[in-house]
N, C-alpha and C positions, 0 to 999 in steps of 0.2 A: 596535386590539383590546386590551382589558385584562383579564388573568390573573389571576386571584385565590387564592394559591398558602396553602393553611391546614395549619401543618405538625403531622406526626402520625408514630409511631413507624415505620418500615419494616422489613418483616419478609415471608418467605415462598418461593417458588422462580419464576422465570422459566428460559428454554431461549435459549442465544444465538442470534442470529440469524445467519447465513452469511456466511463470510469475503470481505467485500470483495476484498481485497487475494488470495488463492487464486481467486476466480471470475474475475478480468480476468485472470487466466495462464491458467486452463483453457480460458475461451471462446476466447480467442485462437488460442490450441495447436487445439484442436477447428475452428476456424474456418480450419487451414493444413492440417486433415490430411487424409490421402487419401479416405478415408469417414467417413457421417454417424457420428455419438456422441450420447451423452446425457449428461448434465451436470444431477445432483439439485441444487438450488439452492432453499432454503426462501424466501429474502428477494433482492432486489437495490435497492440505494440507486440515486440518480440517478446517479453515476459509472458503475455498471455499466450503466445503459442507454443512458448517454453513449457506451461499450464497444461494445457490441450494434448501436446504431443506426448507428457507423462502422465495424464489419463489414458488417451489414445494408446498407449503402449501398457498399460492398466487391463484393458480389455472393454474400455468403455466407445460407443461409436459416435463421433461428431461429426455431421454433417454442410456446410455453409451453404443456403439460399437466399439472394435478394436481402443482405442483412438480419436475416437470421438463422441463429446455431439449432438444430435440431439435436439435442445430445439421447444419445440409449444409455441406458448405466452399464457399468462396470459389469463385466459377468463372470462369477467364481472360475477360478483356473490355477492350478498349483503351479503352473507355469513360472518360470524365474522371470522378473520383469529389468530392460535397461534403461533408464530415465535420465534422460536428459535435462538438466534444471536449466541450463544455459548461463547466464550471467545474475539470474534472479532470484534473490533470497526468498521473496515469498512462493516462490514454486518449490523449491527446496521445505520452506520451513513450515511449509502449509503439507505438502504430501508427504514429508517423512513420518507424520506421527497417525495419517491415512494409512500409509501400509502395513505399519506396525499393527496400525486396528484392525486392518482387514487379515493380518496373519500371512501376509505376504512374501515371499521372498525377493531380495530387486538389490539394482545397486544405483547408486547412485552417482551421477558425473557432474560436473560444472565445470568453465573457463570463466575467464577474467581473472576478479580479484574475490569471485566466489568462494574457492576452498580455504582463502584468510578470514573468511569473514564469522563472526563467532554464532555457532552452533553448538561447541561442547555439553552448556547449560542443559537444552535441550536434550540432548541426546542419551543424558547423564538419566533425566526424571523417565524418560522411556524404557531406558533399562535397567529402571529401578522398578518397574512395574511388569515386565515379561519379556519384554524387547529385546532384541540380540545382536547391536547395532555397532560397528566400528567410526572412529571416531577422524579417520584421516579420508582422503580422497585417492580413491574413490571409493564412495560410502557404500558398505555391505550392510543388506538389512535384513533381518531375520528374527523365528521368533514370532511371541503374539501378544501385543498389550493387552493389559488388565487395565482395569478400571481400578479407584481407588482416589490416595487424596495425594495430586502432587501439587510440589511446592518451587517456587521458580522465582526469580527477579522479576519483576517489572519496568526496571529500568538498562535491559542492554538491547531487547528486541520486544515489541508486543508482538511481531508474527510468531515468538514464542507459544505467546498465549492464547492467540488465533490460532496455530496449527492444532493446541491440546483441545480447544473447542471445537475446530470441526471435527478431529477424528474421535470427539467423547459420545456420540449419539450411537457410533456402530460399536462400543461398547456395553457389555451384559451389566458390569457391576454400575452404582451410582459413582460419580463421579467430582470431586472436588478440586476446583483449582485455585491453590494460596499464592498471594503474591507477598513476598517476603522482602519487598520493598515497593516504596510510592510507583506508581504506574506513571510514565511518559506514553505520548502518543494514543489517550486514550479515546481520541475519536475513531480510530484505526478499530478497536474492540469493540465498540458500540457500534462499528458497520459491520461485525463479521455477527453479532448476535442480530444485528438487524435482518441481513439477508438469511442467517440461518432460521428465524421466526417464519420468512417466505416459505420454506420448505417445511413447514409445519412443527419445529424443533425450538422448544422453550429453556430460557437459558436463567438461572436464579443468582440476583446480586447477593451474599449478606459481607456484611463488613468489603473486605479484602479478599471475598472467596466468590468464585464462579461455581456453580452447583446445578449440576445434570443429574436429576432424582428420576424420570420415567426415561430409559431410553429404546423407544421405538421407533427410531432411525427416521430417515428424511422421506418426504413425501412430495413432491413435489406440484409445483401450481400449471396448470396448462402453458401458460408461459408467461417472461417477465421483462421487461427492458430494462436495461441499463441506464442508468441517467448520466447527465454529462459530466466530463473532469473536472472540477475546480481545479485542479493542480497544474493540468495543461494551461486550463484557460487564465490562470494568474497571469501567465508572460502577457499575454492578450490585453490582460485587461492593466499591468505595469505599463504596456507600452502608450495608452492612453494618459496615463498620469503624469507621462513626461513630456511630452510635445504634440503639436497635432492636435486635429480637430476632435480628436476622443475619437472612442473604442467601444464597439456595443458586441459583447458576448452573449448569444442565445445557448437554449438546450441546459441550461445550469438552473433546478432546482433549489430554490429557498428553503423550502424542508431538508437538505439534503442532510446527512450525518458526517461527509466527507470534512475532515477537521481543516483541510484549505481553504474552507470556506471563508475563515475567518480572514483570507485575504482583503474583501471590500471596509470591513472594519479598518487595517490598519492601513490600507493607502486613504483612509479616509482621516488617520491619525496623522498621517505624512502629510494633508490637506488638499487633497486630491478629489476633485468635486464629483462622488461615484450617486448614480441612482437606478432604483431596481423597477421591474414592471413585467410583468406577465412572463417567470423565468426567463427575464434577460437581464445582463447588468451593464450599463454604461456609465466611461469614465472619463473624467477629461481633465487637461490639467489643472491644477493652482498652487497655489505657494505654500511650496516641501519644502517643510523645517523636520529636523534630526528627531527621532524618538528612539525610546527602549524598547526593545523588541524580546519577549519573552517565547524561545522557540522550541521550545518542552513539548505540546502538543504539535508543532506544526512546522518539523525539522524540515520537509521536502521545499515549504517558502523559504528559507533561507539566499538561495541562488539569485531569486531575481527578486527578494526585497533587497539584498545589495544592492542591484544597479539600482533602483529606485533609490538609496540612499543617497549616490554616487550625484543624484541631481539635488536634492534636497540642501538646503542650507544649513548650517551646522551639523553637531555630531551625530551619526547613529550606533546606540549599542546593541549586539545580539547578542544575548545570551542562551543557555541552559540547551545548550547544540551540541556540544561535542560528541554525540553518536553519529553525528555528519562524518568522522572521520573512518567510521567503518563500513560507511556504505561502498558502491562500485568502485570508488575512488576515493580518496579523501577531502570528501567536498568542500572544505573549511580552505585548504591548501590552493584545491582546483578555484575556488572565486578567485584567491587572493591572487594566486599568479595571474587569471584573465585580465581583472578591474587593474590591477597595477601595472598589467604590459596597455594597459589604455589610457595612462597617468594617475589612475584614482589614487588616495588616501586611506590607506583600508591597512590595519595592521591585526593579525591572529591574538587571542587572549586562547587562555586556557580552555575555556567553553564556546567560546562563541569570537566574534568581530568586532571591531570597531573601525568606525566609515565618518571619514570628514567629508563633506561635500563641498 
């Protein structure tokens, strides 16, 4: 198929579409808790119904009406389960250490560049604690986590530390979790404790440890909405910073925890005239000069703060990325071939980019 792409100024208001990254903690959380919930949810991507359909195949019932999920939980079955993860790590890395907790037996499938993508860590501390779990594709899982004090990286996945967090509350022992190196992507773990606080599930910082002392499983609230993407609405609101009359994105919480947030700061480093009001954000352009871009907490901006570099006047560096290369793709490779079959200046470092505009 061939795209015939005719370019024209951009300008106007769009409403973001619902948090990926909040809607596979809530369904989840709603999917362990004692009674049914509702879960408002305007949009779901294919990851989230990669989510859904290994609940759904869990024994849990989700229903869709008028934009919203009615989910039943899960309900006891020795039954063997097939789950489909599809191409996404957090459905994978969120439900493997669920079934372990739930004592389940299941196996596990994925396509793409899923079964390259690193799990072993994980898989390692699950079957350090009861777990009976193979370690290639397709994933056999078996077996029943304990609770106890496991100890993991912080810097190769936090859905690491997300998945030992949600499936810590359906365990009987107290529960500790060490991270044995600095934490990346740590607005990712302070959404997954956020939305598990929704379901009535209290989560204890000390140092470098996460600590599940009462666990009396999730409870659920009558129901909750989703808030909007940052991460979607970044392109939306890049596209404002470059040309065009500006770009007003609604539906995007100022409170949010989503660490994309921090998008409106740095097009506002780029010098990008952005202003906020009543959860919306509008952007418009002005004179992008090159900055350092520290992208530790907030590897999914990397993509299209490229292009925004690409217009920007002198250099931009990104750094503290290189786990961009183990996502779907290797997103560091995937910019560089795009922006440079479009002439840009854009050469790979070790970590991260560097972009002449």
């Amino acid at each position: 198929m061939i795209v015939k792409i005719i370019p024209s100024p951009l300008t106007g208001k769009i409403n973001a579409i619902s948090s990926k990254s909040q809607a596979h903690r809530a369904f989840i959380c709603a999917a362990l808790s004692q009674k049914p919930s509702f879960i408002e949810c305007s949009e779901v991507s294919s990851d989230i119904e990669s989510t859904i359909g290994c609940l759904t195949a869990l024994g849990a019932k989700i229903n869709k009406k008028n934009g919203f999920y009615k989910v039943f939980p899960i309900e006891p079955s020795e039954k063997k389960a097939y789950l489909d993860s599809g191409e996404s790590g957090s459905t994978l890395r969120f439900i493997l250490p669920v079934v372990s907790a739930l004592g389940r037996t299941a196996v596990f499938s994925g396509h793409g560049r899923l079964p390259n993508r690193p799990i072993t860590p994980l898989i390692e501390q699950l079957n350090a604690h009861g777990a009976q779990i193979s370690t290639n594709f397709p994933i056999e899982c078996g077996g029943r986590l304990r609770g106890g004090h496991f100890r993991i990286a912080g810097n190769i996945s936090s859905q690491f530390i997300s998945g030992l967090l949600l499936a810590s509350p359906l365990l009987k022992e107290k529960t500790i979790i060490e991270l044995t190196t600095p934490l990346e992507s740590k607005p990712y773990i302070d959404m997954t404790m956020s939305v598990m606080s929704l379901y009535d599930v209290g989560v204890e910082i000390n140092d470098n440890c996460y600590v599940l002392s009462e666990n009396n499983g999730y409870c659920a609230p009558e129901s909750i909405r989703i808030e909007g993407d940052w991460s979607n609405a970044a392109f939306w609101l890049a596209c404002g910073a470059l040309e065009g009359g500006g770009i007003k994105c609604g539906n995007l919480s100022q409170n949010s925890l989503q660490g994309d947030k921090a998008v409106t700061s740095i097009l506002s480093r780029f010098g990008a005239r952005v202003f906020s009001e009543n959860n919306a954000i509008s952007v418009f352009p002005g004179e992008l000069k090159g900055i350092d871009i520290d992208a530790s907490d907030i590897p999914d901006l990397v993509p299209v703060l490229s292009a925004v570099a690409c217009g920007a006047s002198g250099q931009t560096r990104i750094y503290n990325a290189s786990r961009l290369r183990l996502k779907e793709s290797d997103r560091l490779q995937a910019v560089t071939d795009a922006l440079s079959s479009l002439g840009a200046d854009i050469t790979q470092t070790s970590d991260g980019l560097v972009i002449g505009g």
